[in-house]
C-alpha positions as CSV (number, residue, x, y, z in Angstrom):
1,X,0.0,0.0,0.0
2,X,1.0,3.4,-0.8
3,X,0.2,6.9,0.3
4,X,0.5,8.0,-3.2
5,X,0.2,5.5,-5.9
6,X,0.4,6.6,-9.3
7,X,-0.5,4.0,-12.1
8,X,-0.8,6.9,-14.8
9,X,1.1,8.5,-17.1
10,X,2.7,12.0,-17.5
11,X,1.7,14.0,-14.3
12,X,3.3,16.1,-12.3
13,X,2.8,16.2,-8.3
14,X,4.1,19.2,-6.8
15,X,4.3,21.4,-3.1
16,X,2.9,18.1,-1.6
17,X,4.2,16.7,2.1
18,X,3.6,13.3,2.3
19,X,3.5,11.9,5.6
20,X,2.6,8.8,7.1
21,X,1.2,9.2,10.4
22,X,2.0,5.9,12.3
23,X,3.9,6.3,15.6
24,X,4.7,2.9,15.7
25,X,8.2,1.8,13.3
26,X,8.6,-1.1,14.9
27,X,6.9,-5.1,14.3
28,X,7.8,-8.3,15.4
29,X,8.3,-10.7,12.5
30,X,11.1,-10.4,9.7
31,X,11.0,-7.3,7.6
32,X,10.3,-9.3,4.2
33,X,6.9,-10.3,5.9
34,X,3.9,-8.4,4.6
35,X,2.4,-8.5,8.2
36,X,5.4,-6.4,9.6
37,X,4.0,-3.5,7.3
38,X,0.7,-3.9,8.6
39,X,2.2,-3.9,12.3
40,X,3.7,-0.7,11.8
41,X,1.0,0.3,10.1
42,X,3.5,2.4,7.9
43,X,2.7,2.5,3.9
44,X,5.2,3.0,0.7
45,X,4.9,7.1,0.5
46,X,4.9,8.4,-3.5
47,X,5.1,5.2,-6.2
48,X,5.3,5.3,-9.7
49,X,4.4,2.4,-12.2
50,X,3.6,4.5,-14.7
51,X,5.5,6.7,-17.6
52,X,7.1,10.1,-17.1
53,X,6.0,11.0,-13.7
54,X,7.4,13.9,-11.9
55,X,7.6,14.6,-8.2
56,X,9.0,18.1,-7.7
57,X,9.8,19.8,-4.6
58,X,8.5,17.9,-1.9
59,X,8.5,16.3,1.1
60,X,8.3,12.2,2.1
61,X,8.7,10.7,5.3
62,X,8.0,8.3,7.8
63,X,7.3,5.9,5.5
64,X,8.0,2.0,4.6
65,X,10.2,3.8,1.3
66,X,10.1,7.3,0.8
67,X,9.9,7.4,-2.8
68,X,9.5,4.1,-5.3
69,X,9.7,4.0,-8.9
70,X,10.5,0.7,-11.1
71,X,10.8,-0.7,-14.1
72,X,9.0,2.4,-16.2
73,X,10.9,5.3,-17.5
74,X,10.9,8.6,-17.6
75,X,10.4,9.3,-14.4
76,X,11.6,12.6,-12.6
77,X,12.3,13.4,-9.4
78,X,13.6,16.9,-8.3
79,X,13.7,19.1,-5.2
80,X,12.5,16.1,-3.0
81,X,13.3,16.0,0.4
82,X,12.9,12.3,2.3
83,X,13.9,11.6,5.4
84,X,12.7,9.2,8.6
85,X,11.2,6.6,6.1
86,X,12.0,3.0,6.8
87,X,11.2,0.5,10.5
88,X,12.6,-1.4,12.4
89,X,12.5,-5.4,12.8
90,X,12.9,-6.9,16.2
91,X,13.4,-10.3,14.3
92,X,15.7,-9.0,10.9
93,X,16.7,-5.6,11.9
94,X,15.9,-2.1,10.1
95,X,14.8,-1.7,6.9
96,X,13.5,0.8,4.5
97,X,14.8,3.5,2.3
98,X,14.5,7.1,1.3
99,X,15.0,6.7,-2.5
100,X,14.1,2.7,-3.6
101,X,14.4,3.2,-7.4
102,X,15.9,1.7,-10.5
103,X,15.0,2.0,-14.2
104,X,15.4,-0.8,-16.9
105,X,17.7,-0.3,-20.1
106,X,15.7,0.8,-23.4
107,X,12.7,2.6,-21.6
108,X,12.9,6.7,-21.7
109,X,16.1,8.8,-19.3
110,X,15.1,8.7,-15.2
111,X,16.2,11.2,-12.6
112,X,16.9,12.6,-9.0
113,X,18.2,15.9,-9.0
114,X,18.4,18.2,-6.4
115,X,17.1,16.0,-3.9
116,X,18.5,15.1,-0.2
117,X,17.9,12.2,1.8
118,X,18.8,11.7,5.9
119,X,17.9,9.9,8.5
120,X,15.9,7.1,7.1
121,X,16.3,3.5,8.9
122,X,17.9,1.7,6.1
123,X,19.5,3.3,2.9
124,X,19.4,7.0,1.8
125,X,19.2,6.1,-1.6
126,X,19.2,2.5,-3.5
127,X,19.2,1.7,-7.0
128,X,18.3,-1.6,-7.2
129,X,17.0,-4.2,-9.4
130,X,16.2,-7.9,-8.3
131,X,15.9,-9.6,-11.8
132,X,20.1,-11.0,-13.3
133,X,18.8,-11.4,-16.5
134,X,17.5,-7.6,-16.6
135,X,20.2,-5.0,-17.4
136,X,19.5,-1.8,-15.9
137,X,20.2,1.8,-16.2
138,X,19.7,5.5,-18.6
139,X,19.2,7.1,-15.1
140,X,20.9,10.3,-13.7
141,X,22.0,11.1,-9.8
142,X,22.6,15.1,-10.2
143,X,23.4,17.0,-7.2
144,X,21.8,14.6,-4.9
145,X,22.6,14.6,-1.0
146,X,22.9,11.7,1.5
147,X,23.3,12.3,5.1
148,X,23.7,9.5,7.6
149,X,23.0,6.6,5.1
150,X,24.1,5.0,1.9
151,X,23.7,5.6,-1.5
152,X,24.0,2.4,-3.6
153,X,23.9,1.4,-7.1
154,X,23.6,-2.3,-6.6
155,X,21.5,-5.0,-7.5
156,X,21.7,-8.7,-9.5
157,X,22.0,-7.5,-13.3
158,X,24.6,-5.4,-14.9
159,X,24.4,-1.5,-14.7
160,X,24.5,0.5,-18.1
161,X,24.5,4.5,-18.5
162,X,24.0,5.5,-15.0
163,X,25.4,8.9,-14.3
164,X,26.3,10.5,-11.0
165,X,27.3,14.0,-10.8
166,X,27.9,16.5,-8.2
167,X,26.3,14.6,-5.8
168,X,27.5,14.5,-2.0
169,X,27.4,11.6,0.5
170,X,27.9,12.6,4.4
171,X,28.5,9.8,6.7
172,X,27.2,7.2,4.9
173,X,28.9,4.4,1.9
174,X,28.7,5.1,-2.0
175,X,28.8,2.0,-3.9
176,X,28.5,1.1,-7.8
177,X,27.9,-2.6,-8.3
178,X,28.7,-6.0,-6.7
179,X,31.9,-7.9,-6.8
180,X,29.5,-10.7,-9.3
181,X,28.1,-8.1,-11.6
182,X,29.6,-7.5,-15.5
183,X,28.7,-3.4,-15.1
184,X,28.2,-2.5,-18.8
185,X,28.8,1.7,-17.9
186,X,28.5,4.5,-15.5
187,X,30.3,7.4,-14.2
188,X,30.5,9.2,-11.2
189,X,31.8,13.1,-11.6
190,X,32.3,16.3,-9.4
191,X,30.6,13.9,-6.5
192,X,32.5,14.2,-2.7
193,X,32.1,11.2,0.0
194,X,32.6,11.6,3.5
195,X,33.2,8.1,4.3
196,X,34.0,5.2,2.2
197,X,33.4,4.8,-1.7
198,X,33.0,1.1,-3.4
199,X,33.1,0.7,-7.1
200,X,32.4,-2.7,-9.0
């Protein structure tokens, strides 16, 4: 479930705070479990499965993931602010990111520019995509800010045309790829990490 959910194509959300109001981050089974969400009774906050979606300057927190878009392209995220998103497992530990994205190879350019993330439970930011066979990238990290968390390109397929530029990660990881992974091409430019950078 989703505090937004956008199935559509082409729109624009913008100005909006999205916030979940559950006091309660915390459940009792593993994290994967669909019944720790409903324990916390904390929800995705802004989702894409649509085409050329924009979220622009706003706010997302205390949610499961901050902000969620997969698979469809085009999608554009500027001046968004997560933070706080994510819960905590007594059974598996914390999960949860700000940014939980990735963008498949072939489908139109993605985005997150001007965008900061801090203090979620899990990651600031991941790329991510959970299919080998699926190469995935034509996405853009442009001056993109991650405080106390990590911001990872990761996942089980190869990485192709991902871009990162002038982007800045404060006590927190940067990593591009696994050790496994056959990375097709990226580049990371003008970017500054206060703590340790990993590259695949």
């Amino acid at each position: 479930t989703y505090i937004v959910y956008v199935t559509g194509d082409y729109q624009t959300w913008k100005d909006v705070a999205l916030k979940n109001t559950s006091t309660n981050p915390t459940c009792t089974v593993d994290g994967n479990n669909p019944a720790c969400v409903v324990q916390t009774g904390r929800t995705d906050g802004w989702r894409t499965d649509g085409t050329g979606n924009e979220l622009v300057n706003s706010t997302v927190s205390d949610a499961v993931n901050g902000v969620v878009s997969q698979t469809h392209g085009g999608t554009s995220i500027r001046g968004v602010i997560t933070y706080n998103n994510g819960f905590t497992s007594t059974v598996s530990g914390v999960g949860g990111h700000g940014f939980y994205v990735h963008n498949d190879v072939g489908n139109a350019r993605s985005e997150i520019k001007n965008s900061v993330s801090f203090g979620n439970y899990f990651m600031a930011l991941q790329h991510y995509n959970q299919v080998s066979a699926q190469s995935v990238g034509d996405m853009d990290f442009d001056e993109v800010v991650t405080l106390n968390g990590e911001f990872w390109i990761v996942g089980q397929g190869p990485k192709s045309d991902i871009n990162v530029s002038d982007c800045h990660v404060y006590n927190g990881s940067f990593q591009f790829g696994y050790a496994d992974e056959v990375n097709v091409s990226g580049s990371v430019t003008d970017s500054v990490v206060y703590s340790s950078f990993n590259a695949k």
